[in-house]
Structure formats: structure tokens, C-alpha cells
N, C-alpha and C positions, 0 to 999 in steps of 0.2 A: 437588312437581311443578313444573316450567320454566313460567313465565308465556304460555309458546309452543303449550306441547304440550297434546292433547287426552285425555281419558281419558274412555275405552269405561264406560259406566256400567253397561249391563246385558253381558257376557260371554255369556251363554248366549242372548241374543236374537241375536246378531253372530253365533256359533257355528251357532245355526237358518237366520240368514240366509244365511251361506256353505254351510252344507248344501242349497239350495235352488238355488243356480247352477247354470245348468248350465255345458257346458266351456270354449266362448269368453269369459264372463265369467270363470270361476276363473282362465283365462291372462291376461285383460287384467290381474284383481289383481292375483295374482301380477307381475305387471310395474311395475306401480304400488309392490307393497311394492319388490321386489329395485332399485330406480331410487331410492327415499327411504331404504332399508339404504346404496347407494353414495355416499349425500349425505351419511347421517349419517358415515358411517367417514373421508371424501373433509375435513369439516367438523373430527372429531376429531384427524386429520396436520395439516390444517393449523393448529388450535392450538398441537398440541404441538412442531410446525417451528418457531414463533416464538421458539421457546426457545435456537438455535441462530443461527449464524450459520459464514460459510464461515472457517475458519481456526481455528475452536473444537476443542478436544482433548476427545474423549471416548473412551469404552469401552462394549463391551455384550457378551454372549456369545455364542458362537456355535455355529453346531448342535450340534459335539462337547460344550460345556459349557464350553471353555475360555476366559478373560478375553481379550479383544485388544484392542486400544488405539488411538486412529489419530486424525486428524487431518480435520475437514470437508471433502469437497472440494466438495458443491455440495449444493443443495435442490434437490431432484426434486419429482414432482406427489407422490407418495405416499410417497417415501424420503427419505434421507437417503444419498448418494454419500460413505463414507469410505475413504481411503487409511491400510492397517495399518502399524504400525511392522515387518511382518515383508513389505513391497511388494506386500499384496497390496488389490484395491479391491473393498469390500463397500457394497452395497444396502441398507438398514437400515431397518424401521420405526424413524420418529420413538419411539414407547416403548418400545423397546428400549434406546435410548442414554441413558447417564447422562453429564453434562456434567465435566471432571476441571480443565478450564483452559480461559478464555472467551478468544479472540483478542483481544480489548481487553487482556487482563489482559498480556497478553506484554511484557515488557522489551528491547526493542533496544539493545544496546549499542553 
């Protein structure tokens, strides 16, 4: 368990207690959980962004199944902005891309 996080000890008391709301408290939760789901997802891009940098060569797949390949062009709040080697510009979750060549690593001749 994360040194952060809290854990529900009794499940079936929590369960009683949410049985017990009525409808404007079950929307307030509801808004409470769906608002801490966007922070955590919001939280996990932005780790896995730090992995990247603009001018880094990756690859991931894409809807049809197929490999493409392409080149960073920017970090978004939630993507990853790549340009394909076949001109086209894809929106990418951060874990979908695997890194293939780090723009530091690039040789200028």
C-alpha cells in the first residue's frame, strides 16, 4: 500500500453507509470519487510524459493493430502530439508509446 493512500477497513460498513444516502449525497460522492479518478489518471500521464521529450523517436500502435513510428512533436496535458513517418499527426496516451531513439541520442553531422 502507498504511504499516501487510505484503506477502507471495514468494506461492508462503507457498503451500509452508501446504501443509506440518499440522492444528493450519492451525486455529491459520486463527484468527489470521478474529480480524485481525474487526478489520479491526470497524475499517472504525467509521470509517464517525463519519459519523453520533444524530438524523441517513438512507436505505438494504432487502432487498426498496425506499428507506426514518428517522431515527438510536443507534450500535451494528457497526450503525447506525434508526427508519423507516413505525415500523419497522432494524439497518443503517454503508455502507449515505447521510446526507439531519445533526441539527445541523435548524431548531427
Amino acid at each position: 500500500m502507498k504511504p499516501d493512500s487510505v484503506k477502507i477497513v471495514d468494506r461492508i460498513s462503507a457498503v451500509e453507509a452508501i446504501k443509506r444516502l440518499g440522492e444528493e449525497d450519492l451525486l455529491f460522492l459520486n463527484l468527489l470519487i470521478v474529480e480524485r479518478l481525474k487526478l489520479i489518471s491526470q497524475a499517472r500521464a504525467t509521470t509517464l510524459m517525463t519519459g519523453f521529450t520533444r524530438g524523441d523517436r517513438v512507436c505505438f500502435r494504432a487502432t487498426d493493430g498496425s506499428l507506426l513510428e514518428g517522431v515527438v512533436l510536443r507534450l500535451n496535458k494528457k497526450t503525447v502530439s506525434v508526427a508519423t513517418d507516413d505525415g500523419h499527426q497522432w494524439n497518443v496516451s503517454p503508455a502507449l508509446l515505447r521510446l526507439i531513439q531519445s533526441a539527445g541520442d541523435f548524431q548531427w553531422l
